[in-house]
C-alpha positions, -999 to +999 in steps of 0.1 A: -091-143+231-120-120+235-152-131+217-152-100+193-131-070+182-138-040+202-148-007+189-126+009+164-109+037+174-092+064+150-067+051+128-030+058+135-011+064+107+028+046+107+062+049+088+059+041+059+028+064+049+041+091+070+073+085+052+061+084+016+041+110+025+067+132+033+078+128+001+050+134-022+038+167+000+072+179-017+060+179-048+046+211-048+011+222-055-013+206-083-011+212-119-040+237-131-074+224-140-080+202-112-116+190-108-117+192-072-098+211-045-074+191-023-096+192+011-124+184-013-107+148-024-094+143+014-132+142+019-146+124-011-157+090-011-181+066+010-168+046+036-177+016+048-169-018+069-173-054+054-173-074+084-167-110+088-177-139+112-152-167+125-118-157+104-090-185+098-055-170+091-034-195+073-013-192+109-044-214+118-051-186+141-087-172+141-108-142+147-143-141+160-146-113+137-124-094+113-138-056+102-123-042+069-125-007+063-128+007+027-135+036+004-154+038-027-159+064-057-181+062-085-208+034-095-206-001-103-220-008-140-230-044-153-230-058-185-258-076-196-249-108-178-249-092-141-212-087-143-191-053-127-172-045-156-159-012-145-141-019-108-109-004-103-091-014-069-060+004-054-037-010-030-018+009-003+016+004+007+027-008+044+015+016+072-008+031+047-045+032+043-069+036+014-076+072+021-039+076+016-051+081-021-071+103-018-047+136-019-045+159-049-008+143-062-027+113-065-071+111-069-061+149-082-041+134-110-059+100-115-099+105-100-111+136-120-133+140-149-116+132-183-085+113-161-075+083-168-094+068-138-124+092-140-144+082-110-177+092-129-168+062-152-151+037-130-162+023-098-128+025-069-123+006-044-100+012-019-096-009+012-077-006+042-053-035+048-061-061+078-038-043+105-043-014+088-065+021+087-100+016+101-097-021+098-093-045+126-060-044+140-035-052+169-040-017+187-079-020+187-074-039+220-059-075+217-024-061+210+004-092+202-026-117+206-042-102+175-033-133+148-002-127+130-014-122+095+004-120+062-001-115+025-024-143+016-046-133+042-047-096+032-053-110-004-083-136+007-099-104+026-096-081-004-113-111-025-140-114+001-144-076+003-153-077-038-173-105-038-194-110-008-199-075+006-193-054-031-210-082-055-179-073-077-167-108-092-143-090-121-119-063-117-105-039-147-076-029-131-060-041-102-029-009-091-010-021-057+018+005-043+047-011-023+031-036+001+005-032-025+023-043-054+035-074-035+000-081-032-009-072-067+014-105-075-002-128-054-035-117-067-021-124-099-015-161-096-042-163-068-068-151-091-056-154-125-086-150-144-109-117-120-087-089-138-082-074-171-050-059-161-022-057-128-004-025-120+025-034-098+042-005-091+074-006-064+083-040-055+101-071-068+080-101-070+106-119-053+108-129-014+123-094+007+161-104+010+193-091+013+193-051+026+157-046+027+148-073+049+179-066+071+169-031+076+135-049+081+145-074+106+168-041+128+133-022+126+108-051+141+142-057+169+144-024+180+108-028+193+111-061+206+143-063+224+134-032+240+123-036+275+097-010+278+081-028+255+069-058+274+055-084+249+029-057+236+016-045+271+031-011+275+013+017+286+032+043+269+049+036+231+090+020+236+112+041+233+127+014+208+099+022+182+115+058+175+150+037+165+132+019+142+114+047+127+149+059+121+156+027+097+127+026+079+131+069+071+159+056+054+146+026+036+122+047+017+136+081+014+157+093-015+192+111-012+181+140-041+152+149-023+164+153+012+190+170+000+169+200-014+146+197+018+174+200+039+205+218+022+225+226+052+233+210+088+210+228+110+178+224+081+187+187+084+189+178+123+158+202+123+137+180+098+147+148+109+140+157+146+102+171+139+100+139+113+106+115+140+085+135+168+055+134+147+057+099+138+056+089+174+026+104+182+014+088+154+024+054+157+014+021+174+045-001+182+024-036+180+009-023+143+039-015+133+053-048+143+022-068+130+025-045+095+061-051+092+058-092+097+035-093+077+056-095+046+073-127+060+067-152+035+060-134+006+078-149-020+061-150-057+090-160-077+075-199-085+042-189-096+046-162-117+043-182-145+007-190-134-002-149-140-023-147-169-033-110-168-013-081-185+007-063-163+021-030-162+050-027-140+068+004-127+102+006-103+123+040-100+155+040-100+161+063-071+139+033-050+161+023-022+137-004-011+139-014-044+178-013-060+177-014-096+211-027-091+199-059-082+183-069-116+157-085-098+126-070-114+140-072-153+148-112-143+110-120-131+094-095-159+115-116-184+095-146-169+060-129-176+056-126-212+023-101-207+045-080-185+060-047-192+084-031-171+097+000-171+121+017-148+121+055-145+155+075-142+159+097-117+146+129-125+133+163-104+098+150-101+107+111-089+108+107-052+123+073-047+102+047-031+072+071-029+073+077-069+047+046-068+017+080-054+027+101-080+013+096-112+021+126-130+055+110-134+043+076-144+007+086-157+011+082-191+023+047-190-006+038-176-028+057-200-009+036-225-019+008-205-055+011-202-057+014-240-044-019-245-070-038-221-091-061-241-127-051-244-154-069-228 
């Protein structure tokens, strides 16, 4: 293994951003009264890398050094002990990156003044994933000998992020989308006592099973059965990664929606078609693999009882990654007495999965929220 990372090169975008995406850019254009133009909050922020020396994964793999990517808005305030009392941190879905929030649907809705997350009053943090964004990552250079990372190790970078590199030992809110939310559990039982309050929104906090790990497992084969994809050394991307990007459009996108995008034969092959061909200039077969195995042995359900933070938790009931057939998330909020879930009906403004960016659908429950957080 090479003694360090090499340089980071642009991030490439994958599925289930692009997907997700897709989905929100449908919205349509902001409400009025917008602080800040969209190309204004595609540009806000300040960027940085933590970087660290001599990384263990739980795999017992390691990395002679690990560089993770973030964004920040707003300024850190301390109480009279020292002590960040105003850190909000936001967690991006698989494929995704921290910027991904920063889009009018989302910092438009959430980041401005007088909004519920007004970044002149709290300090935002939002990191890239390991494997993800700007952060170190398969495609940087070591390709499959990259370690194969999972959840606990995103969650022990995030941690390390806050506290060594940010000097942020409390959060107020935690918010995790998809992958996100996944990780917004773990942190829960992980951490129990850094955060006032989780914000799960579009997950189950339950081990991936049944059709969404199937669709999973036919994604992550159609890359590596494929020949022309030669245990990570290809020169040019397999064409097996396009079949999978085929699944996983599925997986997160919602019938209502593609419906109205695409209302008759010819409108549909033609989206699907320039969907696909723009997500395979965009995508990196080995991070998608590495991004997709990650989720591997996620499985909350026998420590939720160890969460002691009040959570707000949010599924949509058009989420096809999440069936709210399956009763899974009403059976594991039952479980979590400082829980409260809600599930939002399909309506013109959800967008299945990707519902989780959207907070002009789900904004007021958070507001609702936020007012119950216990002073400190």
């Amino acid at each position: 293994m090479a003694s360090t990372i090499p340089p980071r090169r642009s991030p490439r975008p994958t599925v289930f951003a692009a997907s997700f995406a897709l989905a929100a850019a449908t919205v349509g254009p902001p409400a009025p009264g917008h602080a800040q133009a969209p190309r204004a909050w595609a540009q806000a922020g300040t960027q940085g890398d933590a970087v660290f020396r001599n990384v263990v994964f739980r795999s017992g793999e390691r990395l002679p050094e690990l560089r993770l990517h973030y964004t920040t808005l707003g300024t850190p305030r301390k109480d009279a002990r020292g002590v960040v009392r105003n850190a909000v941190m936001i967690l991006h879905g698989t494929g995704g990156s921290g910027r991904s929030f920063l889009s009018a649907t989302y910092a438009g809705e959430l980041f401005g003044p007088g909004q519920l997350l007004d970044s002149s009053t709290y300090f935002i943090v939002l990191p890239d994933n390991i494997g993800h964004g700007g952060s170190s990552k398969p495609s940087d250079g070591l390709r499959a000998r990259f370690p194969k990372y999972g959840y606990d190790d995103m969650v022990a970078t995030q941690y390390r992020l806050l506290t060594e590199h940010l000097g942020i030992s409390h959060l107020r809110l935690l918010i995790g989308t998809s992958m996100g939310c996944m990780q917004a559990w773990v942190w829960g039982y992980t951490y129990p006592d850094f955060m006032d309050g989780l914000a799960p929104f579009a997950c189950v906090p339950t081990q991936i099973a049944g059709r969404n790990r199937m669709i999973r497992t036919m994604a992550m084969d159609a890359i590596r059965t494929d020949p022309a994809w030669k245990q990570g050394e290809y020169t040019s991307q397999p064409p097996g990664l396009r079949t999978a990007l085929m699944m996983l459009y599925l997986m997160g996108s919602a019938p209502l929606l593609q419906q109205q995008q695409a209302p008759t034969r010819d409108a549909a092959d033609s989206v699907i078609r320039a969907y696909l061909d723009g997500r395979m200039r965009a995508t990196d077969a080995n991070d998608f693999l590495y991004q997709f195995d990650s989720s591997r042995d996620y499985d909350p359900s026998a420590r939720v009882g160890d969460i002691k933070a009040p959570a707000l938790f949010i599924n949509s009931a058009d989420d096809q990654v999440n069936p709210p057939e399956l009763g899974l998330a009403e059976k594991y909020a039952a479980l979590m007495p400082k829980t409260r879930f809600i599930l939002l009906p399909i309506t013109a403004d959800t967008r299945g999965h990707g519902t989780h960016s959207l907070p002009r659908v789900w904004g007021r429950y958070l507001g609702e929220f936020l007012a119950t957080l216990p002073e400190r």
